[in-house]
C-alpha positions as CSV (number, residue, x, y, z in Angstrom):
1,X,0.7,15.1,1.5
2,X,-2.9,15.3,0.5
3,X,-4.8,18.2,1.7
4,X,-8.7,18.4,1.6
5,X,-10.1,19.9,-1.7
6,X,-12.9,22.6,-1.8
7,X,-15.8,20.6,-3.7
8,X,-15.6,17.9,-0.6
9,X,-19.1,16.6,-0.3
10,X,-19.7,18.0,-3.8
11,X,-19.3,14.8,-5.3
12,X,-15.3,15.9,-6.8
13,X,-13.2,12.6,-6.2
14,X,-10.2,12.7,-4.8
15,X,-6.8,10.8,-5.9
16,X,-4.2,10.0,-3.1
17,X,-1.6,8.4,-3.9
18,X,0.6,6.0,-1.3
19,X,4.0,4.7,-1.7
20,X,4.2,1.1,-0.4
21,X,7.9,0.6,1.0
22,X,7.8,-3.4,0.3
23,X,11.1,-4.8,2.3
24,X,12.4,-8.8,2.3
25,X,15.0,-10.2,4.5
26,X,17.8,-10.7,2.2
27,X,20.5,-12.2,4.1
28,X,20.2,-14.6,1.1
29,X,20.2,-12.4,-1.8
30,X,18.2,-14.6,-4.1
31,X,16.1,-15.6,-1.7
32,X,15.0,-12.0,-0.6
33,X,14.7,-11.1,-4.4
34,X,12.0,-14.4,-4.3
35,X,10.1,-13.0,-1.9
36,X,10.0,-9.8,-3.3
37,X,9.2,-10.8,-6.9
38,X,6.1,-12.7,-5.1
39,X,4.7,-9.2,-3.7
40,X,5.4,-7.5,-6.8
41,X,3.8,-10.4,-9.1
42,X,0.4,-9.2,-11.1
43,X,-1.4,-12.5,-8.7
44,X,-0.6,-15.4,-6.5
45,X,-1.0,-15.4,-3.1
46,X,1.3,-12.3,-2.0
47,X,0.4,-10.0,-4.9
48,X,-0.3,-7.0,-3.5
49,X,-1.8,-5.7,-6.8
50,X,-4.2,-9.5,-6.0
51,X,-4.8,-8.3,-2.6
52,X,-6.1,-4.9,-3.5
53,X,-8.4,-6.0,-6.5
54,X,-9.8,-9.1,-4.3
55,X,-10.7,-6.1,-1.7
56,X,-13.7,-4.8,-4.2
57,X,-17.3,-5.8,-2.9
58,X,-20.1,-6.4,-4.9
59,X,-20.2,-2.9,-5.5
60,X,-16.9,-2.2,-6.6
61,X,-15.5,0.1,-4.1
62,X,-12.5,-1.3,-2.5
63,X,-10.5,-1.9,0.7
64,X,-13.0,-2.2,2.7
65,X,-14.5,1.6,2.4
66,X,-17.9,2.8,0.9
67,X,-17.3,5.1,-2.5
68,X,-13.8,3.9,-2.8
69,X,-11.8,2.8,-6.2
70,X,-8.2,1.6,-5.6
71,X,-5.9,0.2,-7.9
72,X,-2.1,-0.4,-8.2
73,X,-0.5,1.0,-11.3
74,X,3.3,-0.1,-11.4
75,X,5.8,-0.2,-8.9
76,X,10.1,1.1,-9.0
77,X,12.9,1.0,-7.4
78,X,13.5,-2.5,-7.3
79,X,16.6,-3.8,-5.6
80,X,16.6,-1.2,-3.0
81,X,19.2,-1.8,-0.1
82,X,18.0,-1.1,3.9
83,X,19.9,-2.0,6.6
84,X,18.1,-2.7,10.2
85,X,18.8,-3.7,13.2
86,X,21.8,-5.7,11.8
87,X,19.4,-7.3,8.8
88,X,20.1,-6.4,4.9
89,X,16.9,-6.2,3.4
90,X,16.1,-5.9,-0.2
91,X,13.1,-3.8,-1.5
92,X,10.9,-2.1,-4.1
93,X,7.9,0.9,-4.4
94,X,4.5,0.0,-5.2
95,X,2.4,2.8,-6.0
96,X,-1.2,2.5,-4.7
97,X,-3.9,4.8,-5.7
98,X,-7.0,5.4,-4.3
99,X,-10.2,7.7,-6.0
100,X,-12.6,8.5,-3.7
101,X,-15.8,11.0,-3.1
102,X,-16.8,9.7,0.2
103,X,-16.6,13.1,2.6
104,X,-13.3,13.5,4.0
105,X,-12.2,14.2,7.5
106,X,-9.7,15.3,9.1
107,X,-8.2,11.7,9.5
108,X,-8.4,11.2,5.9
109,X,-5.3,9.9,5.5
110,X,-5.7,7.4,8.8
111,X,-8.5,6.0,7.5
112,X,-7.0,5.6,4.3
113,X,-3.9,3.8,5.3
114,X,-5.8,1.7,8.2
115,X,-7.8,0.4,5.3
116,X,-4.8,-0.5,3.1
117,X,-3.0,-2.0,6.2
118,X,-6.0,-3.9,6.8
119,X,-6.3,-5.2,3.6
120,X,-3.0,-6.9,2.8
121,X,-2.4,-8.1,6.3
122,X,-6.3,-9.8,6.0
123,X,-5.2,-11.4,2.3
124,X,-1.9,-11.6,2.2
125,X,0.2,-14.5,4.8
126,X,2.4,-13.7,7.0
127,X,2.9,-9.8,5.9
128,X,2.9,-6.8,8.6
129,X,2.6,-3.2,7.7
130,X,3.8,-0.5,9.2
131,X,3.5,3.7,9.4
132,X,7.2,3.9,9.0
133,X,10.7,2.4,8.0
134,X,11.8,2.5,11.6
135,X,9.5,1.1,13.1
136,X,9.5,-2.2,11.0
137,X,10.5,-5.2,13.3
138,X,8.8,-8.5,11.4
139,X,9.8,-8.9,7.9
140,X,8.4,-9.7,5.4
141,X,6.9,-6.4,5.6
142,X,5.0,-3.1,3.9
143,X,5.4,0.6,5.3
144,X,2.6,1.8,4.1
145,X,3.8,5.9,3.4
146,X,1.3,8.9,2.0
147,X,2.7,10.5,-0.8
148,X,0.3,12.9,-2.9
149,X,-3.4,14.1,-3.5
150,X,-5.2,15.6,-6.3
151,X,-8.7,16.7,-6.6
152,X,-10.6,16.4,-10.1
């Protein structure tokens, strides 16, 4: 989990890095793989990778948030099993990152995943996101899950 650097406010950037926990209803195997592929797709309308890149304002900073670069560099674990309240889902990991030098806060990482919840729920149909795996009760969905920081 990221933690604040020392040159905050100095101008350094900061890298986090969030795991998206992408999960399809896959009662019909193929059919959950579909959806998946869709999400997981470079564009078309549930392309997560899409989403984020369509987020950048004439400036280029992204997701909604002043001094902020995001981009999605791969994704793994594809085919990964959950079972939920009595529904088989199939899933994958997208990696987001996000460079930024705005001046954090303590609620760095609220802001941060409020703003990447926002996002694909604004440009991509019919997707919820959630903070957790457990907490996931509409599917198609994204859990939305810190993973790492670094300061450069």
């Amino acid at each position: 989990m990221p933690t604040p650097g020392m040159g905050m406010g100095t101008g350094v950037d900061d890298t986090y890095q969030f795991d998206l926990d992408v999960l399809c209803p896959a009662a019909e195997l193929r059919i959950g793989q579909d959806a998946l592929d869709a999400f997981l797709s470079g564009a078309g309308p549930k392309s997560i990778r899409q989403a984020v890149y369509a987020s950048r304002d004439a400036r280029g900073d992204a997701l909604g948030l002043p001094n902020c670069k995001a981009r999605v560099p791969g994704w793994g674990r594809y085919g990964t099993g959950f079972e939920g309240a009595g529904i088989s889902h199939v899933g994958a990991v997208v990696r987001l990152e996000i460079i930024t030098s705005a001046v954090p806060a303590s609620s760095d990482l609220e802001v941060l995943r409020d703003a990447i919840k926002a996002t694909l729920q604004a440009r991509i149909p019919g997707v919820t996101c959630y903070d957790t795996v457990p907490s996931v009760v509409n599917l198609p969905a994204i859990v939305v899950i810190p993973r790492t920081g670094t300061f450069e």
